[in-house]
C-alpha positions as CSV (number, residue, x, y, z in Angstrom):
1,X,-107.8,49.9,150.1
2,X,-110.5,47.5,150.4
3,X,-110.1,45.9,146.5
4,X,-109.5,42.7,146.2
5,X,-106.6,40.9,144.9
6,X,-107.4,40.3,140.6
7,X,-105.3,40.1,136.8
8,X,-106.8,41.6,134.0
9,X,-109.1,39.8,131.3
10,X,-110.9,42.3,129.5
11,X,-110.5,45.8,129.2
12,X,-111.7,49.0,127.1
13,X,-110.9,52.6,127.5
14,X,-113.3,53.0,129.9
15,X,-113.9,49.6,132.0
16,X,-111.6,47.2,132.9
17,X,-112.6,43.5,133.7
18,X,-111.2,41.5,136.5
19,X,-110.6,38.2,137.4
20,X,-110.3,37.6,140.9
21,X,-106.8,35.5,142.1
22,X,-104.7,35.0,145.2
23,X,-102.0,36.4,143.8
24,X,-101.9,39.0,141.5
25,X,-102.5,42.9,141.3
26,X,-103.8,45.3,138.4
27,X,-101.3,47.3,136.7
28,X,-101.3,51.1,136.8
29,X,-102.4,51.4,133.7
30,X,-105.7,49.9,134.5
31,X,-106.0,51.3,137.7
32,X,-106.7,54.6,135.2
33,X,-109.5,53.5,133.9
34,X,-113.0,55.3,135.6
35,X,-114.7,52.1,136.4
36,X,-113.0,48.2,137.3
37,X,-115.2,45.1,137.7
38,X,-114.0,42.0,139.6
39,X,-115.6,39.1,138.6
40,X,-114.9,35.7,140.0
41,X,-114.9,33.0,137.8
42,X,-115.5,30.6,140.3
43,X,-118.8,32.2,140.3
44,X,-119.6,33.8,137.4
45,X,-123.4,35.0,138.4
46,X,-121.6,37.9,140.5
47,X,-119.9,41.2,139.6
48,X,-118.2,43.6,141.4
49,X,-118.0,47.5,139.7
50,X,-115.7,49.7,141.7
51,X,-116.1,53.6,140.7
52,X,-112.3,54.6,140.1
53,X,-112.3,58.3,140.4
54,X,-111.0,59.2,143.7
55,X,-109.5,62.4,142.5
56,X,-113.2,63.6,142.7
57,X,-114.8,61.0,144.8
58,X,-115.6,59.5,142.3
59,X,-118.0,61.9,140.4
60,X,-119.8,60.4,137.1
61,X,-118.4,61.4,134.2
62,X,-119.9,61.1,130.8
63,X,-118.0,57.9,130.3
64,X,-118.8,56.4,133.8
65,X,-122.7,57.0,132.9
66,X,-122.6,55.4,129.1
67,X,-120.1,52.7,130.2
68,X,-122.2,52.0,133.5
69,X,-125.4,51.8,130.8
70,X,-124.1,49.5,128.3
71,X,-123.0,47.1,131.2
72,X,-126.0,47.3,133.2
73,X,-128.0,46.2,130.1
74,X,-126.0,43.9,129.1
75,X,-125.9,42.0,132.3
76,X,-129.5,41.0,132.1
77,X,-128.8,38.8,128.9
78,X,-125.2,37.2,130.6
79,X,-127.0,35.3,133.9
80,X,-125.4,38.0,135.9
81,X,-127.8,37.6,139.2
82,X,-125.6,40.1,141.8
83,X,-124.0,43.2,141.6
84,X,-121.8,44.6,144.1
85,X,-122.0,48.3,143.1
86,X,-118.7,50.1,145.5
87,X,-115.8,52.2,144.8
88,X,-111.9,52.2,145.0
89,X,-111.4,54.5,148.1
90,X,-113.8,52.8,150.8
91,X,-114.5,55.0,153.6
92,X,-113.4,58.0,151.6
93,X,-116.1,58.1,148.9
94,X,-118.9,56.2,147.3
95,X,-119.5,59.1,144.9
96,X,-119.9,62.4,145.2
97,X,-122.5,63.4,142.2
98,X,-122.3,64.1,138.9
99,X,-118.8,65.7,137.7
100,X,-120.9,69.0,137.8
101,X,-117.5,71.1,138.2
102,X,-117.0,70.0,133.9
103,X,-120.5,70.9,133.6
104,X,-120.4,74.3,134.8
105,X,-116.9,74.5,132.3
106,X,-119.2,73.5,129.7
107,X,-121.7,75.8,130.1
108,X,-119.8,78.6,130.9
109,X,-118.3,78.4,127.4
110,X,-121.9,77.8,126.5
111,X,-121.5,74.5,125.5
112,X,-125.0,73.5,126.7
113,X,-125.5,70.2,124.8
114,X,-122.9,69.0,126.1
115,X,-124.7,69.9,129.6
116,X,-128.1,69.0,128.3
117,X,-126.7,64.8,127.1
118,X,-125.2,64.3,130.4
119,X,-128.3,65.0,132.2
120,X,-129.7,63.2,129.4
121,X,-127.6,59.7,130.1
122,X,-127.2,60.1,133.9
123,X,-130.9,60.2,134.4
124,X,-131.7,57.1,131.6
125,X,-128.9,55.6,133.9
126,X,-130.8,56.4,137.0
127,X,-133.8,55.0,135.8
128,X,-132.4,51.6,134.2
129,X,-131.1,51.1,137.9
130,X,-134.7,51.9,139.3
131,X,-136.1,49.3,136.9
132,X,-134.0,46.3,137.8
133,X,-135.4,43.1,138.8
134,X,-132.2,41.0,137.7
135,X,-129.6,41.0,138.7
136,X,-130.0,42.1,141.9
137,X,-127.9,45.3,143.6
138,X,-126.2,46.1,146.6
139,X,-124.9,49.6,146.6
140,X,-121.6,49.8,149.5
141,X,-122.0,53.6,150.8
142,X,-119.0,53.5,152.4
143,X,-117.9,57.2,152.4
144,X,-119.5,60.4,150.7
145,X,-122.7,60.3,149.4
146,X,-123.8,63.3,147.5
147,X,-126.2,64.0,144.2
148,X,-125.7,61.3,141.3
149,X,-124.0,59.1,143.7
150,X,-127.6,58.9,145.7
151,X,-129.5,58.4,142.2
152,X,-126.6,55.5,141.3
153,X,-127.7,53.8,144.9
154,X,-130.8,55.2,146.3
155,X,-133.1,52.4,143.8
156,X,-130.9,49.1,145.3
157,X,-133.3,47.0,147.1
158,X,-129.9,46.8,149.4
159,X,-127.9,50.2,150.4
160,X,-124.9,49.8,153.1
161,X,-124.2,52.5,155.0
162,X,-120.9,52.6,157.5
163,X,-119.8,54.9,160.1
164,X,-118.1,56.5,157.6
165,X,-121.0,57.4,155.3
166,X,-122.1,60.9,155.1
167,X,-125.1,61.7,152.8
168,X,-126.4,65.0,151.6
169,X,-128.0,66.6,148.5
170,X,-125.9,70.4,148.1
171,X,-127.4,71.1,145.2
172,X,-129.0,74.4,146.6
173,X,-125.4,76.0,147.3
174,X,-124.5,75.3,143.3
175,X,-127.4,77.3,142.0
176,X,-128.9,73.7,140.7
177,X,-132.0,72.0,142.3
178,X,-131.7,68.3,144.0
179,X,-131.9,65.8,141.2
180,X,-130.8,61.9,140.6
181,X,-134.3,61.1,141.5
182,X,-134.6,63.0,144.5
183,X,-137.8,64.8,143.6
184,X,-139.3,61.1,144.1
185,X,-137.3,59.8,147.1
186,X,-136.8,63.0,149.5
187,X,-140.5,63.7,149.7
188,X,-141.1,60.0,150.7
189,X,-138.8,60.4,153.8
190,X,-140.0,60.9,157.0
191,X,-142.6,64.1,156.9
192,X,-140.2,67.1,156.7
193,X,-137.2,65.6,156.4
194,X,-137.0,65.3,152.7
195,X,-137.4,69.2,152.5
196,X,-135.2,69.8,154.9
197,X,-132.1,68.2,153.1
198,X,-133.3,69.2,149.6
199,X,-133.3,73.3,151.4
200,X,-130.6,73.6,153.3
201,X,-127.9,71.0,151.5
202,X,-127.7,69.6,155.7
203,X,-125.5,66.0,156.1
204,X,-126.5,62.8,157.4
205,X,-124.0,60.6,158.5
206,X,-123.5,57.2,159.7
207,X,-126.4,55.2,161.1
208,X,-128.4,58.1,160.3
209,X,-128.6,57.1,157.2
210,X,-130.3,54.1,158.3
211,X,-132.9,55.8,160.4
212,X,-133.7,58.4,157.3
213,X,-134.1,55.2,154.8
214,X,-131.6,56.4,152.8
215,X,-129.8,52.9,153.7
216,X,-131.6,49.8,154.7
217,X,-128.0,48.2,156.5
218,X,-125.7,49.3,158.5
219,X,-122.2,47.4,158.6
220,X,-118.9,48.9,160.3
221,X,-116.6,49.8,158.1
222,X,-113.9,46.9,159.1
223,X,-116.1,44.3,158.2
224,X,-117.0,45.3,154.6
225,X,-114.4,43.0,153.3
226,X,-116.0,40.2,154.7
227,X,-119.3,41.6,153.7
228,X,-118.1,41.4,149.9
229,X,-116.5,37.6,150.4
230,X,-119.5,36.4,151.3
231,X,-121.5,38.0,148.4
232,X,-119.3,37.3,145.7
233,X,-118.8,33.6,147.0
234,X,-122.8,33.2,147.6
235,X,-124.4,30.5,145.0
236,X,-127.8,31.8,146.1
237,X,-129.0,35.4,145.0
238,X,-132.7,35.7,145.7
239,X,-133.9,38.4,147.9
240,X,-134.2,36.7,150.7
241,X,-130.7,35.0,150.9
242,X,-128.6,38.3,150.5
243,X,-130.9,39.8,153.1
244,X,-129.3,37.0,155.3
245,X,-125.8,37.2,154.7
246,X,-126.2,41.1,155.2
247,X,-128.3,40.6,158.7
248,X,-125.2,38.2,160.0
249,X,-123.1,41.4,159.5
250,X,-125.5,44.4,160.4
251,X,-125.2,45.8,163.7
252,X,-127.6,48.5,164.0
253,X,-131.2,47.2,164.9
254,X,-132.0,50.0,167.4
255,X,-134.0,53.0,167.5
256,X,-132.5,56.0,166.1
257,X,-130.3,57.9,168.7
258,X,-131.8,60.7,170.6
259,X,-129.7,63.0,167.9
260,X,-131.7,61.4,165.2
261,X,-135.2,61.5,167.0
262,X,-134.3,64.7,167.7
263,X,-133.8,65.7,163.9
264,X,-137.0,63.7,162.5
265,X,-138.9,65.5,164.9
266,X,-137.8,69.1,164.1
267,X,-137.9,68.5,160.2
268,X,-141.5,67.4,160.9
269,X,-142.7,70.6,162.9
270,X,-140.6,73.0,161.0
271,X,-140.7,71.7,157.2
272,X,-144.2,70.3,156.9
273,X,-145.8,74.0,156.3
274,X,-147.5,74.7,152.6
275,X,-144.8,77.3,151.7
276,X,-140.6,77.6,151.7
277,X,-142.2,81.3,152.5
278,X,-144.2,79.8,155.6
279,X,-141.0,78.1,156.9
280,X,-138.9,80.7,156.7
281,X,-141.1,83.1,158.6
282,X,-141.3,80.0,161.1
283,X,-137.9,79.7,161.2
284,X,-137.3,83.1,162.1
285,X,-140.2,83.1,165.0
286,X,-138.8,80.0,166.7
287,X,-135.5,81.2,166.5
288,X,-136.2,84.2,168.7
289,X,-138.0,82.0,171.6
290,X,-135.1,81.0,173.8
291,X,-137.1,78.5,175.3
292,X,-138.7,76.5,172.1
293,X,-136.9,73.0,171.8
294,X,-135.7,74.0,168.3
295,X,-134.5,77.7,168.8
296,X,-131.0,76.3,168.1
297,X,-131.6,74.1,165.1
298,X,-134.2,76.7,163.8
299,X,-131.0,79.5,163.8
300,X,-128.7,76.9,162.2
301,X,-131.2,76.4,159.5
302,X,-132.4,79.6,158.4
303,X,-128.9,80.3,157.9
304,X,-128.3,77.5,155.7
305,X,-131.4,78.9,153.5
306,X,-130.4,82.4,153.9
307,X,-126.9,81.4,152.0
308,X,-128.2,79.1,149.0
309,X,-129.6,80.2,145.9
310,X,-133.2,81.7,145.9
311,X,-134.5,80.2,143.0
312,X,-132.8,76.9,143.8
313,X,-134.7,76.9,147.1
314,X,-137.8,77.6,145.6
315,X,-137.8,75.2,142.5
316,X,-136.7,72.4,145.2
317,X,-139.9,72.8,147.4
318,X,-142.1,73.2,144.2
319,X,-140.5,69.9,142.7
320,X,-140.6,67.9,146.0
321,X,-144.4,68.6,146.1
322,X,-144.9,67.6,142.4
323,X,-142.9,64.9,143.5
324,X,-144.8,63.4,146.1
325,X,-147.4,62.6,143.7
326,X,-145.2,61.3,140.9
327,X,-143.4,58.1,139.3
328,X,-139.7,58.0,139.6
329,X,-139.6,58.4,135.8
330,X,-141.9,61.2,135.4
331,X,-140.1,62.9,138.4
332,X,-136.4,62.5,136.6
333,X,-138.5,64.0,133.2
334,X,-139.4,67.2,135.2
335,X,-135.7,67.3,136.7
336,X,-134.2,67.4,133.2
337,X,-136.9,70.3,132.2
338,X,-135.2,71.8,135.7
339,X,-131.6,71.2,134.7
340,X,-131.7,72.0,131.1
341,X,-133.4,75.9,132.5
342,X,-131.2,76.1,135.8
343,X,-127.8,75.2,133.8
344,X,-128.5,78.3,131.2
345,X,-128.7,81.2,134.3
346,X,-125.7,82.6,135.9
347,X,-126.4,81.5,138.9
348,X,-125.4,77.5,138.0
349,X,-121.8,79.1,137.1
350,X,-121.5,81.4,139.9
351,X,-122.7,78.9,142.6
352,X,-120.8,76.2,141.2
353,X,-117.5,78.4,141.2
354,X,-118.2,79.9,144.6
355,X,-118.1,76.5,146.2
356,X,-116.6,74.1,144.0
357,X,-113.6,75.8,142.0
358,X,-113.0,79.1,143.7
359,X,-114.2,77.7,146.9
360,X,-114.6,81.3,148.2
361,X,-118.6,80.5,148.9
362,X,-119.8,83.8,148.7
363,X,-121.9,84.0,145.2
364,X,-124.0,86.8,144.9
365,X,-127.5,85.1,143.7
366,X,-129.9,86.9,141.6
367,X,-132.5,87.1,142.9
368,X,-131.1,88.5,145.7
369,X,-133.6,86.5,148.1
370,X,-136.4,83.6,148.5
371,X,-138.9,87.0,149.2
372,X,-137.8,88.4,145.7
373,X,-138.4,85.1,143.6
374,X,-141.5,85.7,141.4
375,X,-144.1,82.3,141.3
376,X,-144.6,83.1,137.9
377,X,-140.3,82.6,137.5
378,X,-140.8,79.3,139.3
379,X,-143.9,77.9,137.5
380,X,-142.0,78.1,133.9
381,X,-139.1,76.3,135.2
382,X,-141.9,73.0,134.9
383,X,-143.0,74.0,131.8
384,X,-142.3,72.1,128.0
385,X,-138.9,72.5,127.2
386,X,-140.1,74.2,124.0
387,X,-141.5,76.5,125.1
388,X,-137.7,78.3,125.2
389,X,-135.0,75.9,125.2
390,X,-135.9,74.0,122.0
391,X,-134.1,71.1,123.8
392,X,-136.0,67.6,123.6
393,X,-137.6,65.8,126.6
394,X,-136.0,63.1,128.4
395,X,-137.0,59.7,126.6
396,X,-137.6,56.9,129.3
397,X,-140.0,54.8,127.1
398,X,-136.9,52.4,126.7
399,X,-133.4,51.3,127.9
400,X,-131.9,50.3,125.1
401,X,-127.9,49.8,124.1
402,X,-128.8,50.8,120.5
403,X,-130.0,54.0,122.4
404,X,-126.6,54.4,124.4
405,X,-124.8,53.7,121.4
406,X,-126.6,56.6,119.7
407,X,-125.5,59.3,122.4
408,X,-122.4,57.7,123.0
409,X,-121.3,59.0,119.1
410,X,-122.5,62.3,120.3
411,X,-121.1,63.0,123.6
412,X,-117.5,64.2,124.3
413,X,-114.9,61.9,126.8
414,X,-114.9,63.5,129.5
């Protein structure tokens, strides 16, 4: 794998510090940690954190989150000016979400707080991330893509994509809604194309990414390595001089490919209508006229709705419209009203189970179908959480340790 040669410093139970060397390796009891960080103490002013849980690409845990936090934080007040944000199994998996296969064990034993301070710390995470000024970030999406892992990158002023890199938001399959964030960025996409990933769960991959904004670089996959020597050894962080030493390496400055144009033009006829009602009758019109451009793609797609959860398609469209007009904290505050209702219904354990543990994918939803979901259903999912879940908003009025601290004596290891 793409990690550099480094001995150990520092370590806790959940990060281990690196120094970087020419001639040592970490031991396999650190390689068990969730999260390593190279730092080079040649130059101290940048970090490299590697995610380090390629059993499930790398999905956030409760510990990743906190630990993740704490170190974030903490890096403002330690003249930290970079970090190199990547993960141990490059071209593999960047990260594939949130580890919502432990969430749906927690709420199937209806261990919902558990559930509910997850959400809770992911999203503070999310947002900390959004808010940075200093140091600066450069997310390496080398590999899967998915959920959490596109709240953990999506706010980078620098996002690498390779031709590895596949990018998709499957939430609607799980019986969830699209979250990290993506109530904010999906809608600000190219017209349509946010709603078509949020209802249909499709992939982008590669240089798509690119030509979606999802990444704002793309790099081949063999030259990462030299990517990350030339950050890590940089003296000079500003804006300007990493956009540099990414542009010597970046080999995509083209138009997007005919596939691409192809897709940003059929998202924006077929997903820019006022209701997921109005696309799906579209959908099913075009796909009958053999000689529309998009009779293909409109068949694939309805099919793709036709199989995800009802309500999960119908909170998504109502969120990404709210969204549109929304700050990226006040988005992840109406998410976490989303998640703490969607995680208490059957269809979050089903769904999640169909695809993710049973992987037999054939959940029977309830409702039945988009037609049978009730506005009235949908509208509460936005409403105060006291109204019926007596859980507490999401707080983003600070980012705090003392805060992180506080949940971290409440959550479980996970």
């Amino acid at each position: 794998m793409n990690v550099p040669q480094f001995c150990n410093i520092e370590s806790n139970h959940h990060l281990v510090t690196f120094a970087l060397t020419t001639n040592a390796q970490p031991t396999p009891s650190s390689l068990l940690s969730p999260l390593l960080e190279c730092s080079d103490l040649q130059n101290p002013t940048v970090t490299t954190i590697c995610l380090n849980r390629p059993r499930s690409l790398h999905a956030l845990s409760t510990a990743m989150c906190n630990t993740l936090y704490a170190r974030v934080s903490n890096a403002r007040n330690q003249n930290l000016k970079l970090i190199l944000l990547t993960s141990t199994t490059p071209t593999r998996a960047f990260c594939a979400g949130g580890d919502i296969r432990t969430m749906c064990l927690h709420a199937e034993s209806h261990r919902y707080s558990l559930v509910d301070q997850f959400f809770r710390l992911e999203y503070s995470l999310f947002s900390l991330l959004a808010s940075l000024h200093e140091p600066q970030l450069v997310a390496l999406l080398d590999g899967v893509v998915m959920g959490g892992g596109a709240g953990l990158s999506i706010h980078a002023p620098f996002r690498v994509a390779t031709e590895h890199s596949v990018f998709a938001m499957p939430e609607v399959n799980l019986g969830f809604h699209p979250d990290a964030g993506a109530s904010y960025f999906l809608p600000r996409l190219s017209p349509g194309l946010g709603l078509y990933l949020a209802l249909t769960g499709a992939r982008l991959k590669g240089d798509q990414l690119v030509s979606a904004g999802i990444a704002t670089h793309f790099v081949p996959s063999s030259a990462i390595p030299h990517l990350l020597k030339s950050l890590r050894q940089t003296k000079r962080q500003s804006e300007h001089h990493i956009e540099t030493i990414l542009e010597t390496f970046c080999k995509l400055h083209t138009p997007p490919t005919k596939r691409m144009q192809f897709l940003l033009d059929a998202a924006r006829q077929l997903f820019t209508l006022p209701s997921v009602s109005d696309i799906i009758e579209n959908l099913k019109r075009i796909r009958t006229s053999p000689h529309h451009p998009f009779s293909h793609f409109a068949a694939d797609v309805l099919q793709m709705m036709l199989v995800a959860c009802p309500i999960s398609v119908a909170v998504a469209f109502e969120a990404l419209k709210r969204g549109a007009e929304m700050s990226l904290d006040d988005c992840l505050k109406m998410e976490f009203r989303l998640t703490a209702r969607l995680i208490r219904r059957n269809d979050f354990v089903k769904g999640v189970r169909a695809v993710l543990i049973e992987k037999h994918r054939n959940a029977v939803w309830s409702p039945h179908s988009v037609s049978d979901v009730w506005d009235g259903d949908v509208k509460k999912m936005f409403e105060p959480l006291e109204k019926d879940t007596h859980v507490p908003e999401l707080d983003l009025s600070h980012h705090l340790h003392g805060e992180t601290a506080r949940l971290q004596s409440r959550l479980a290891r996970i």
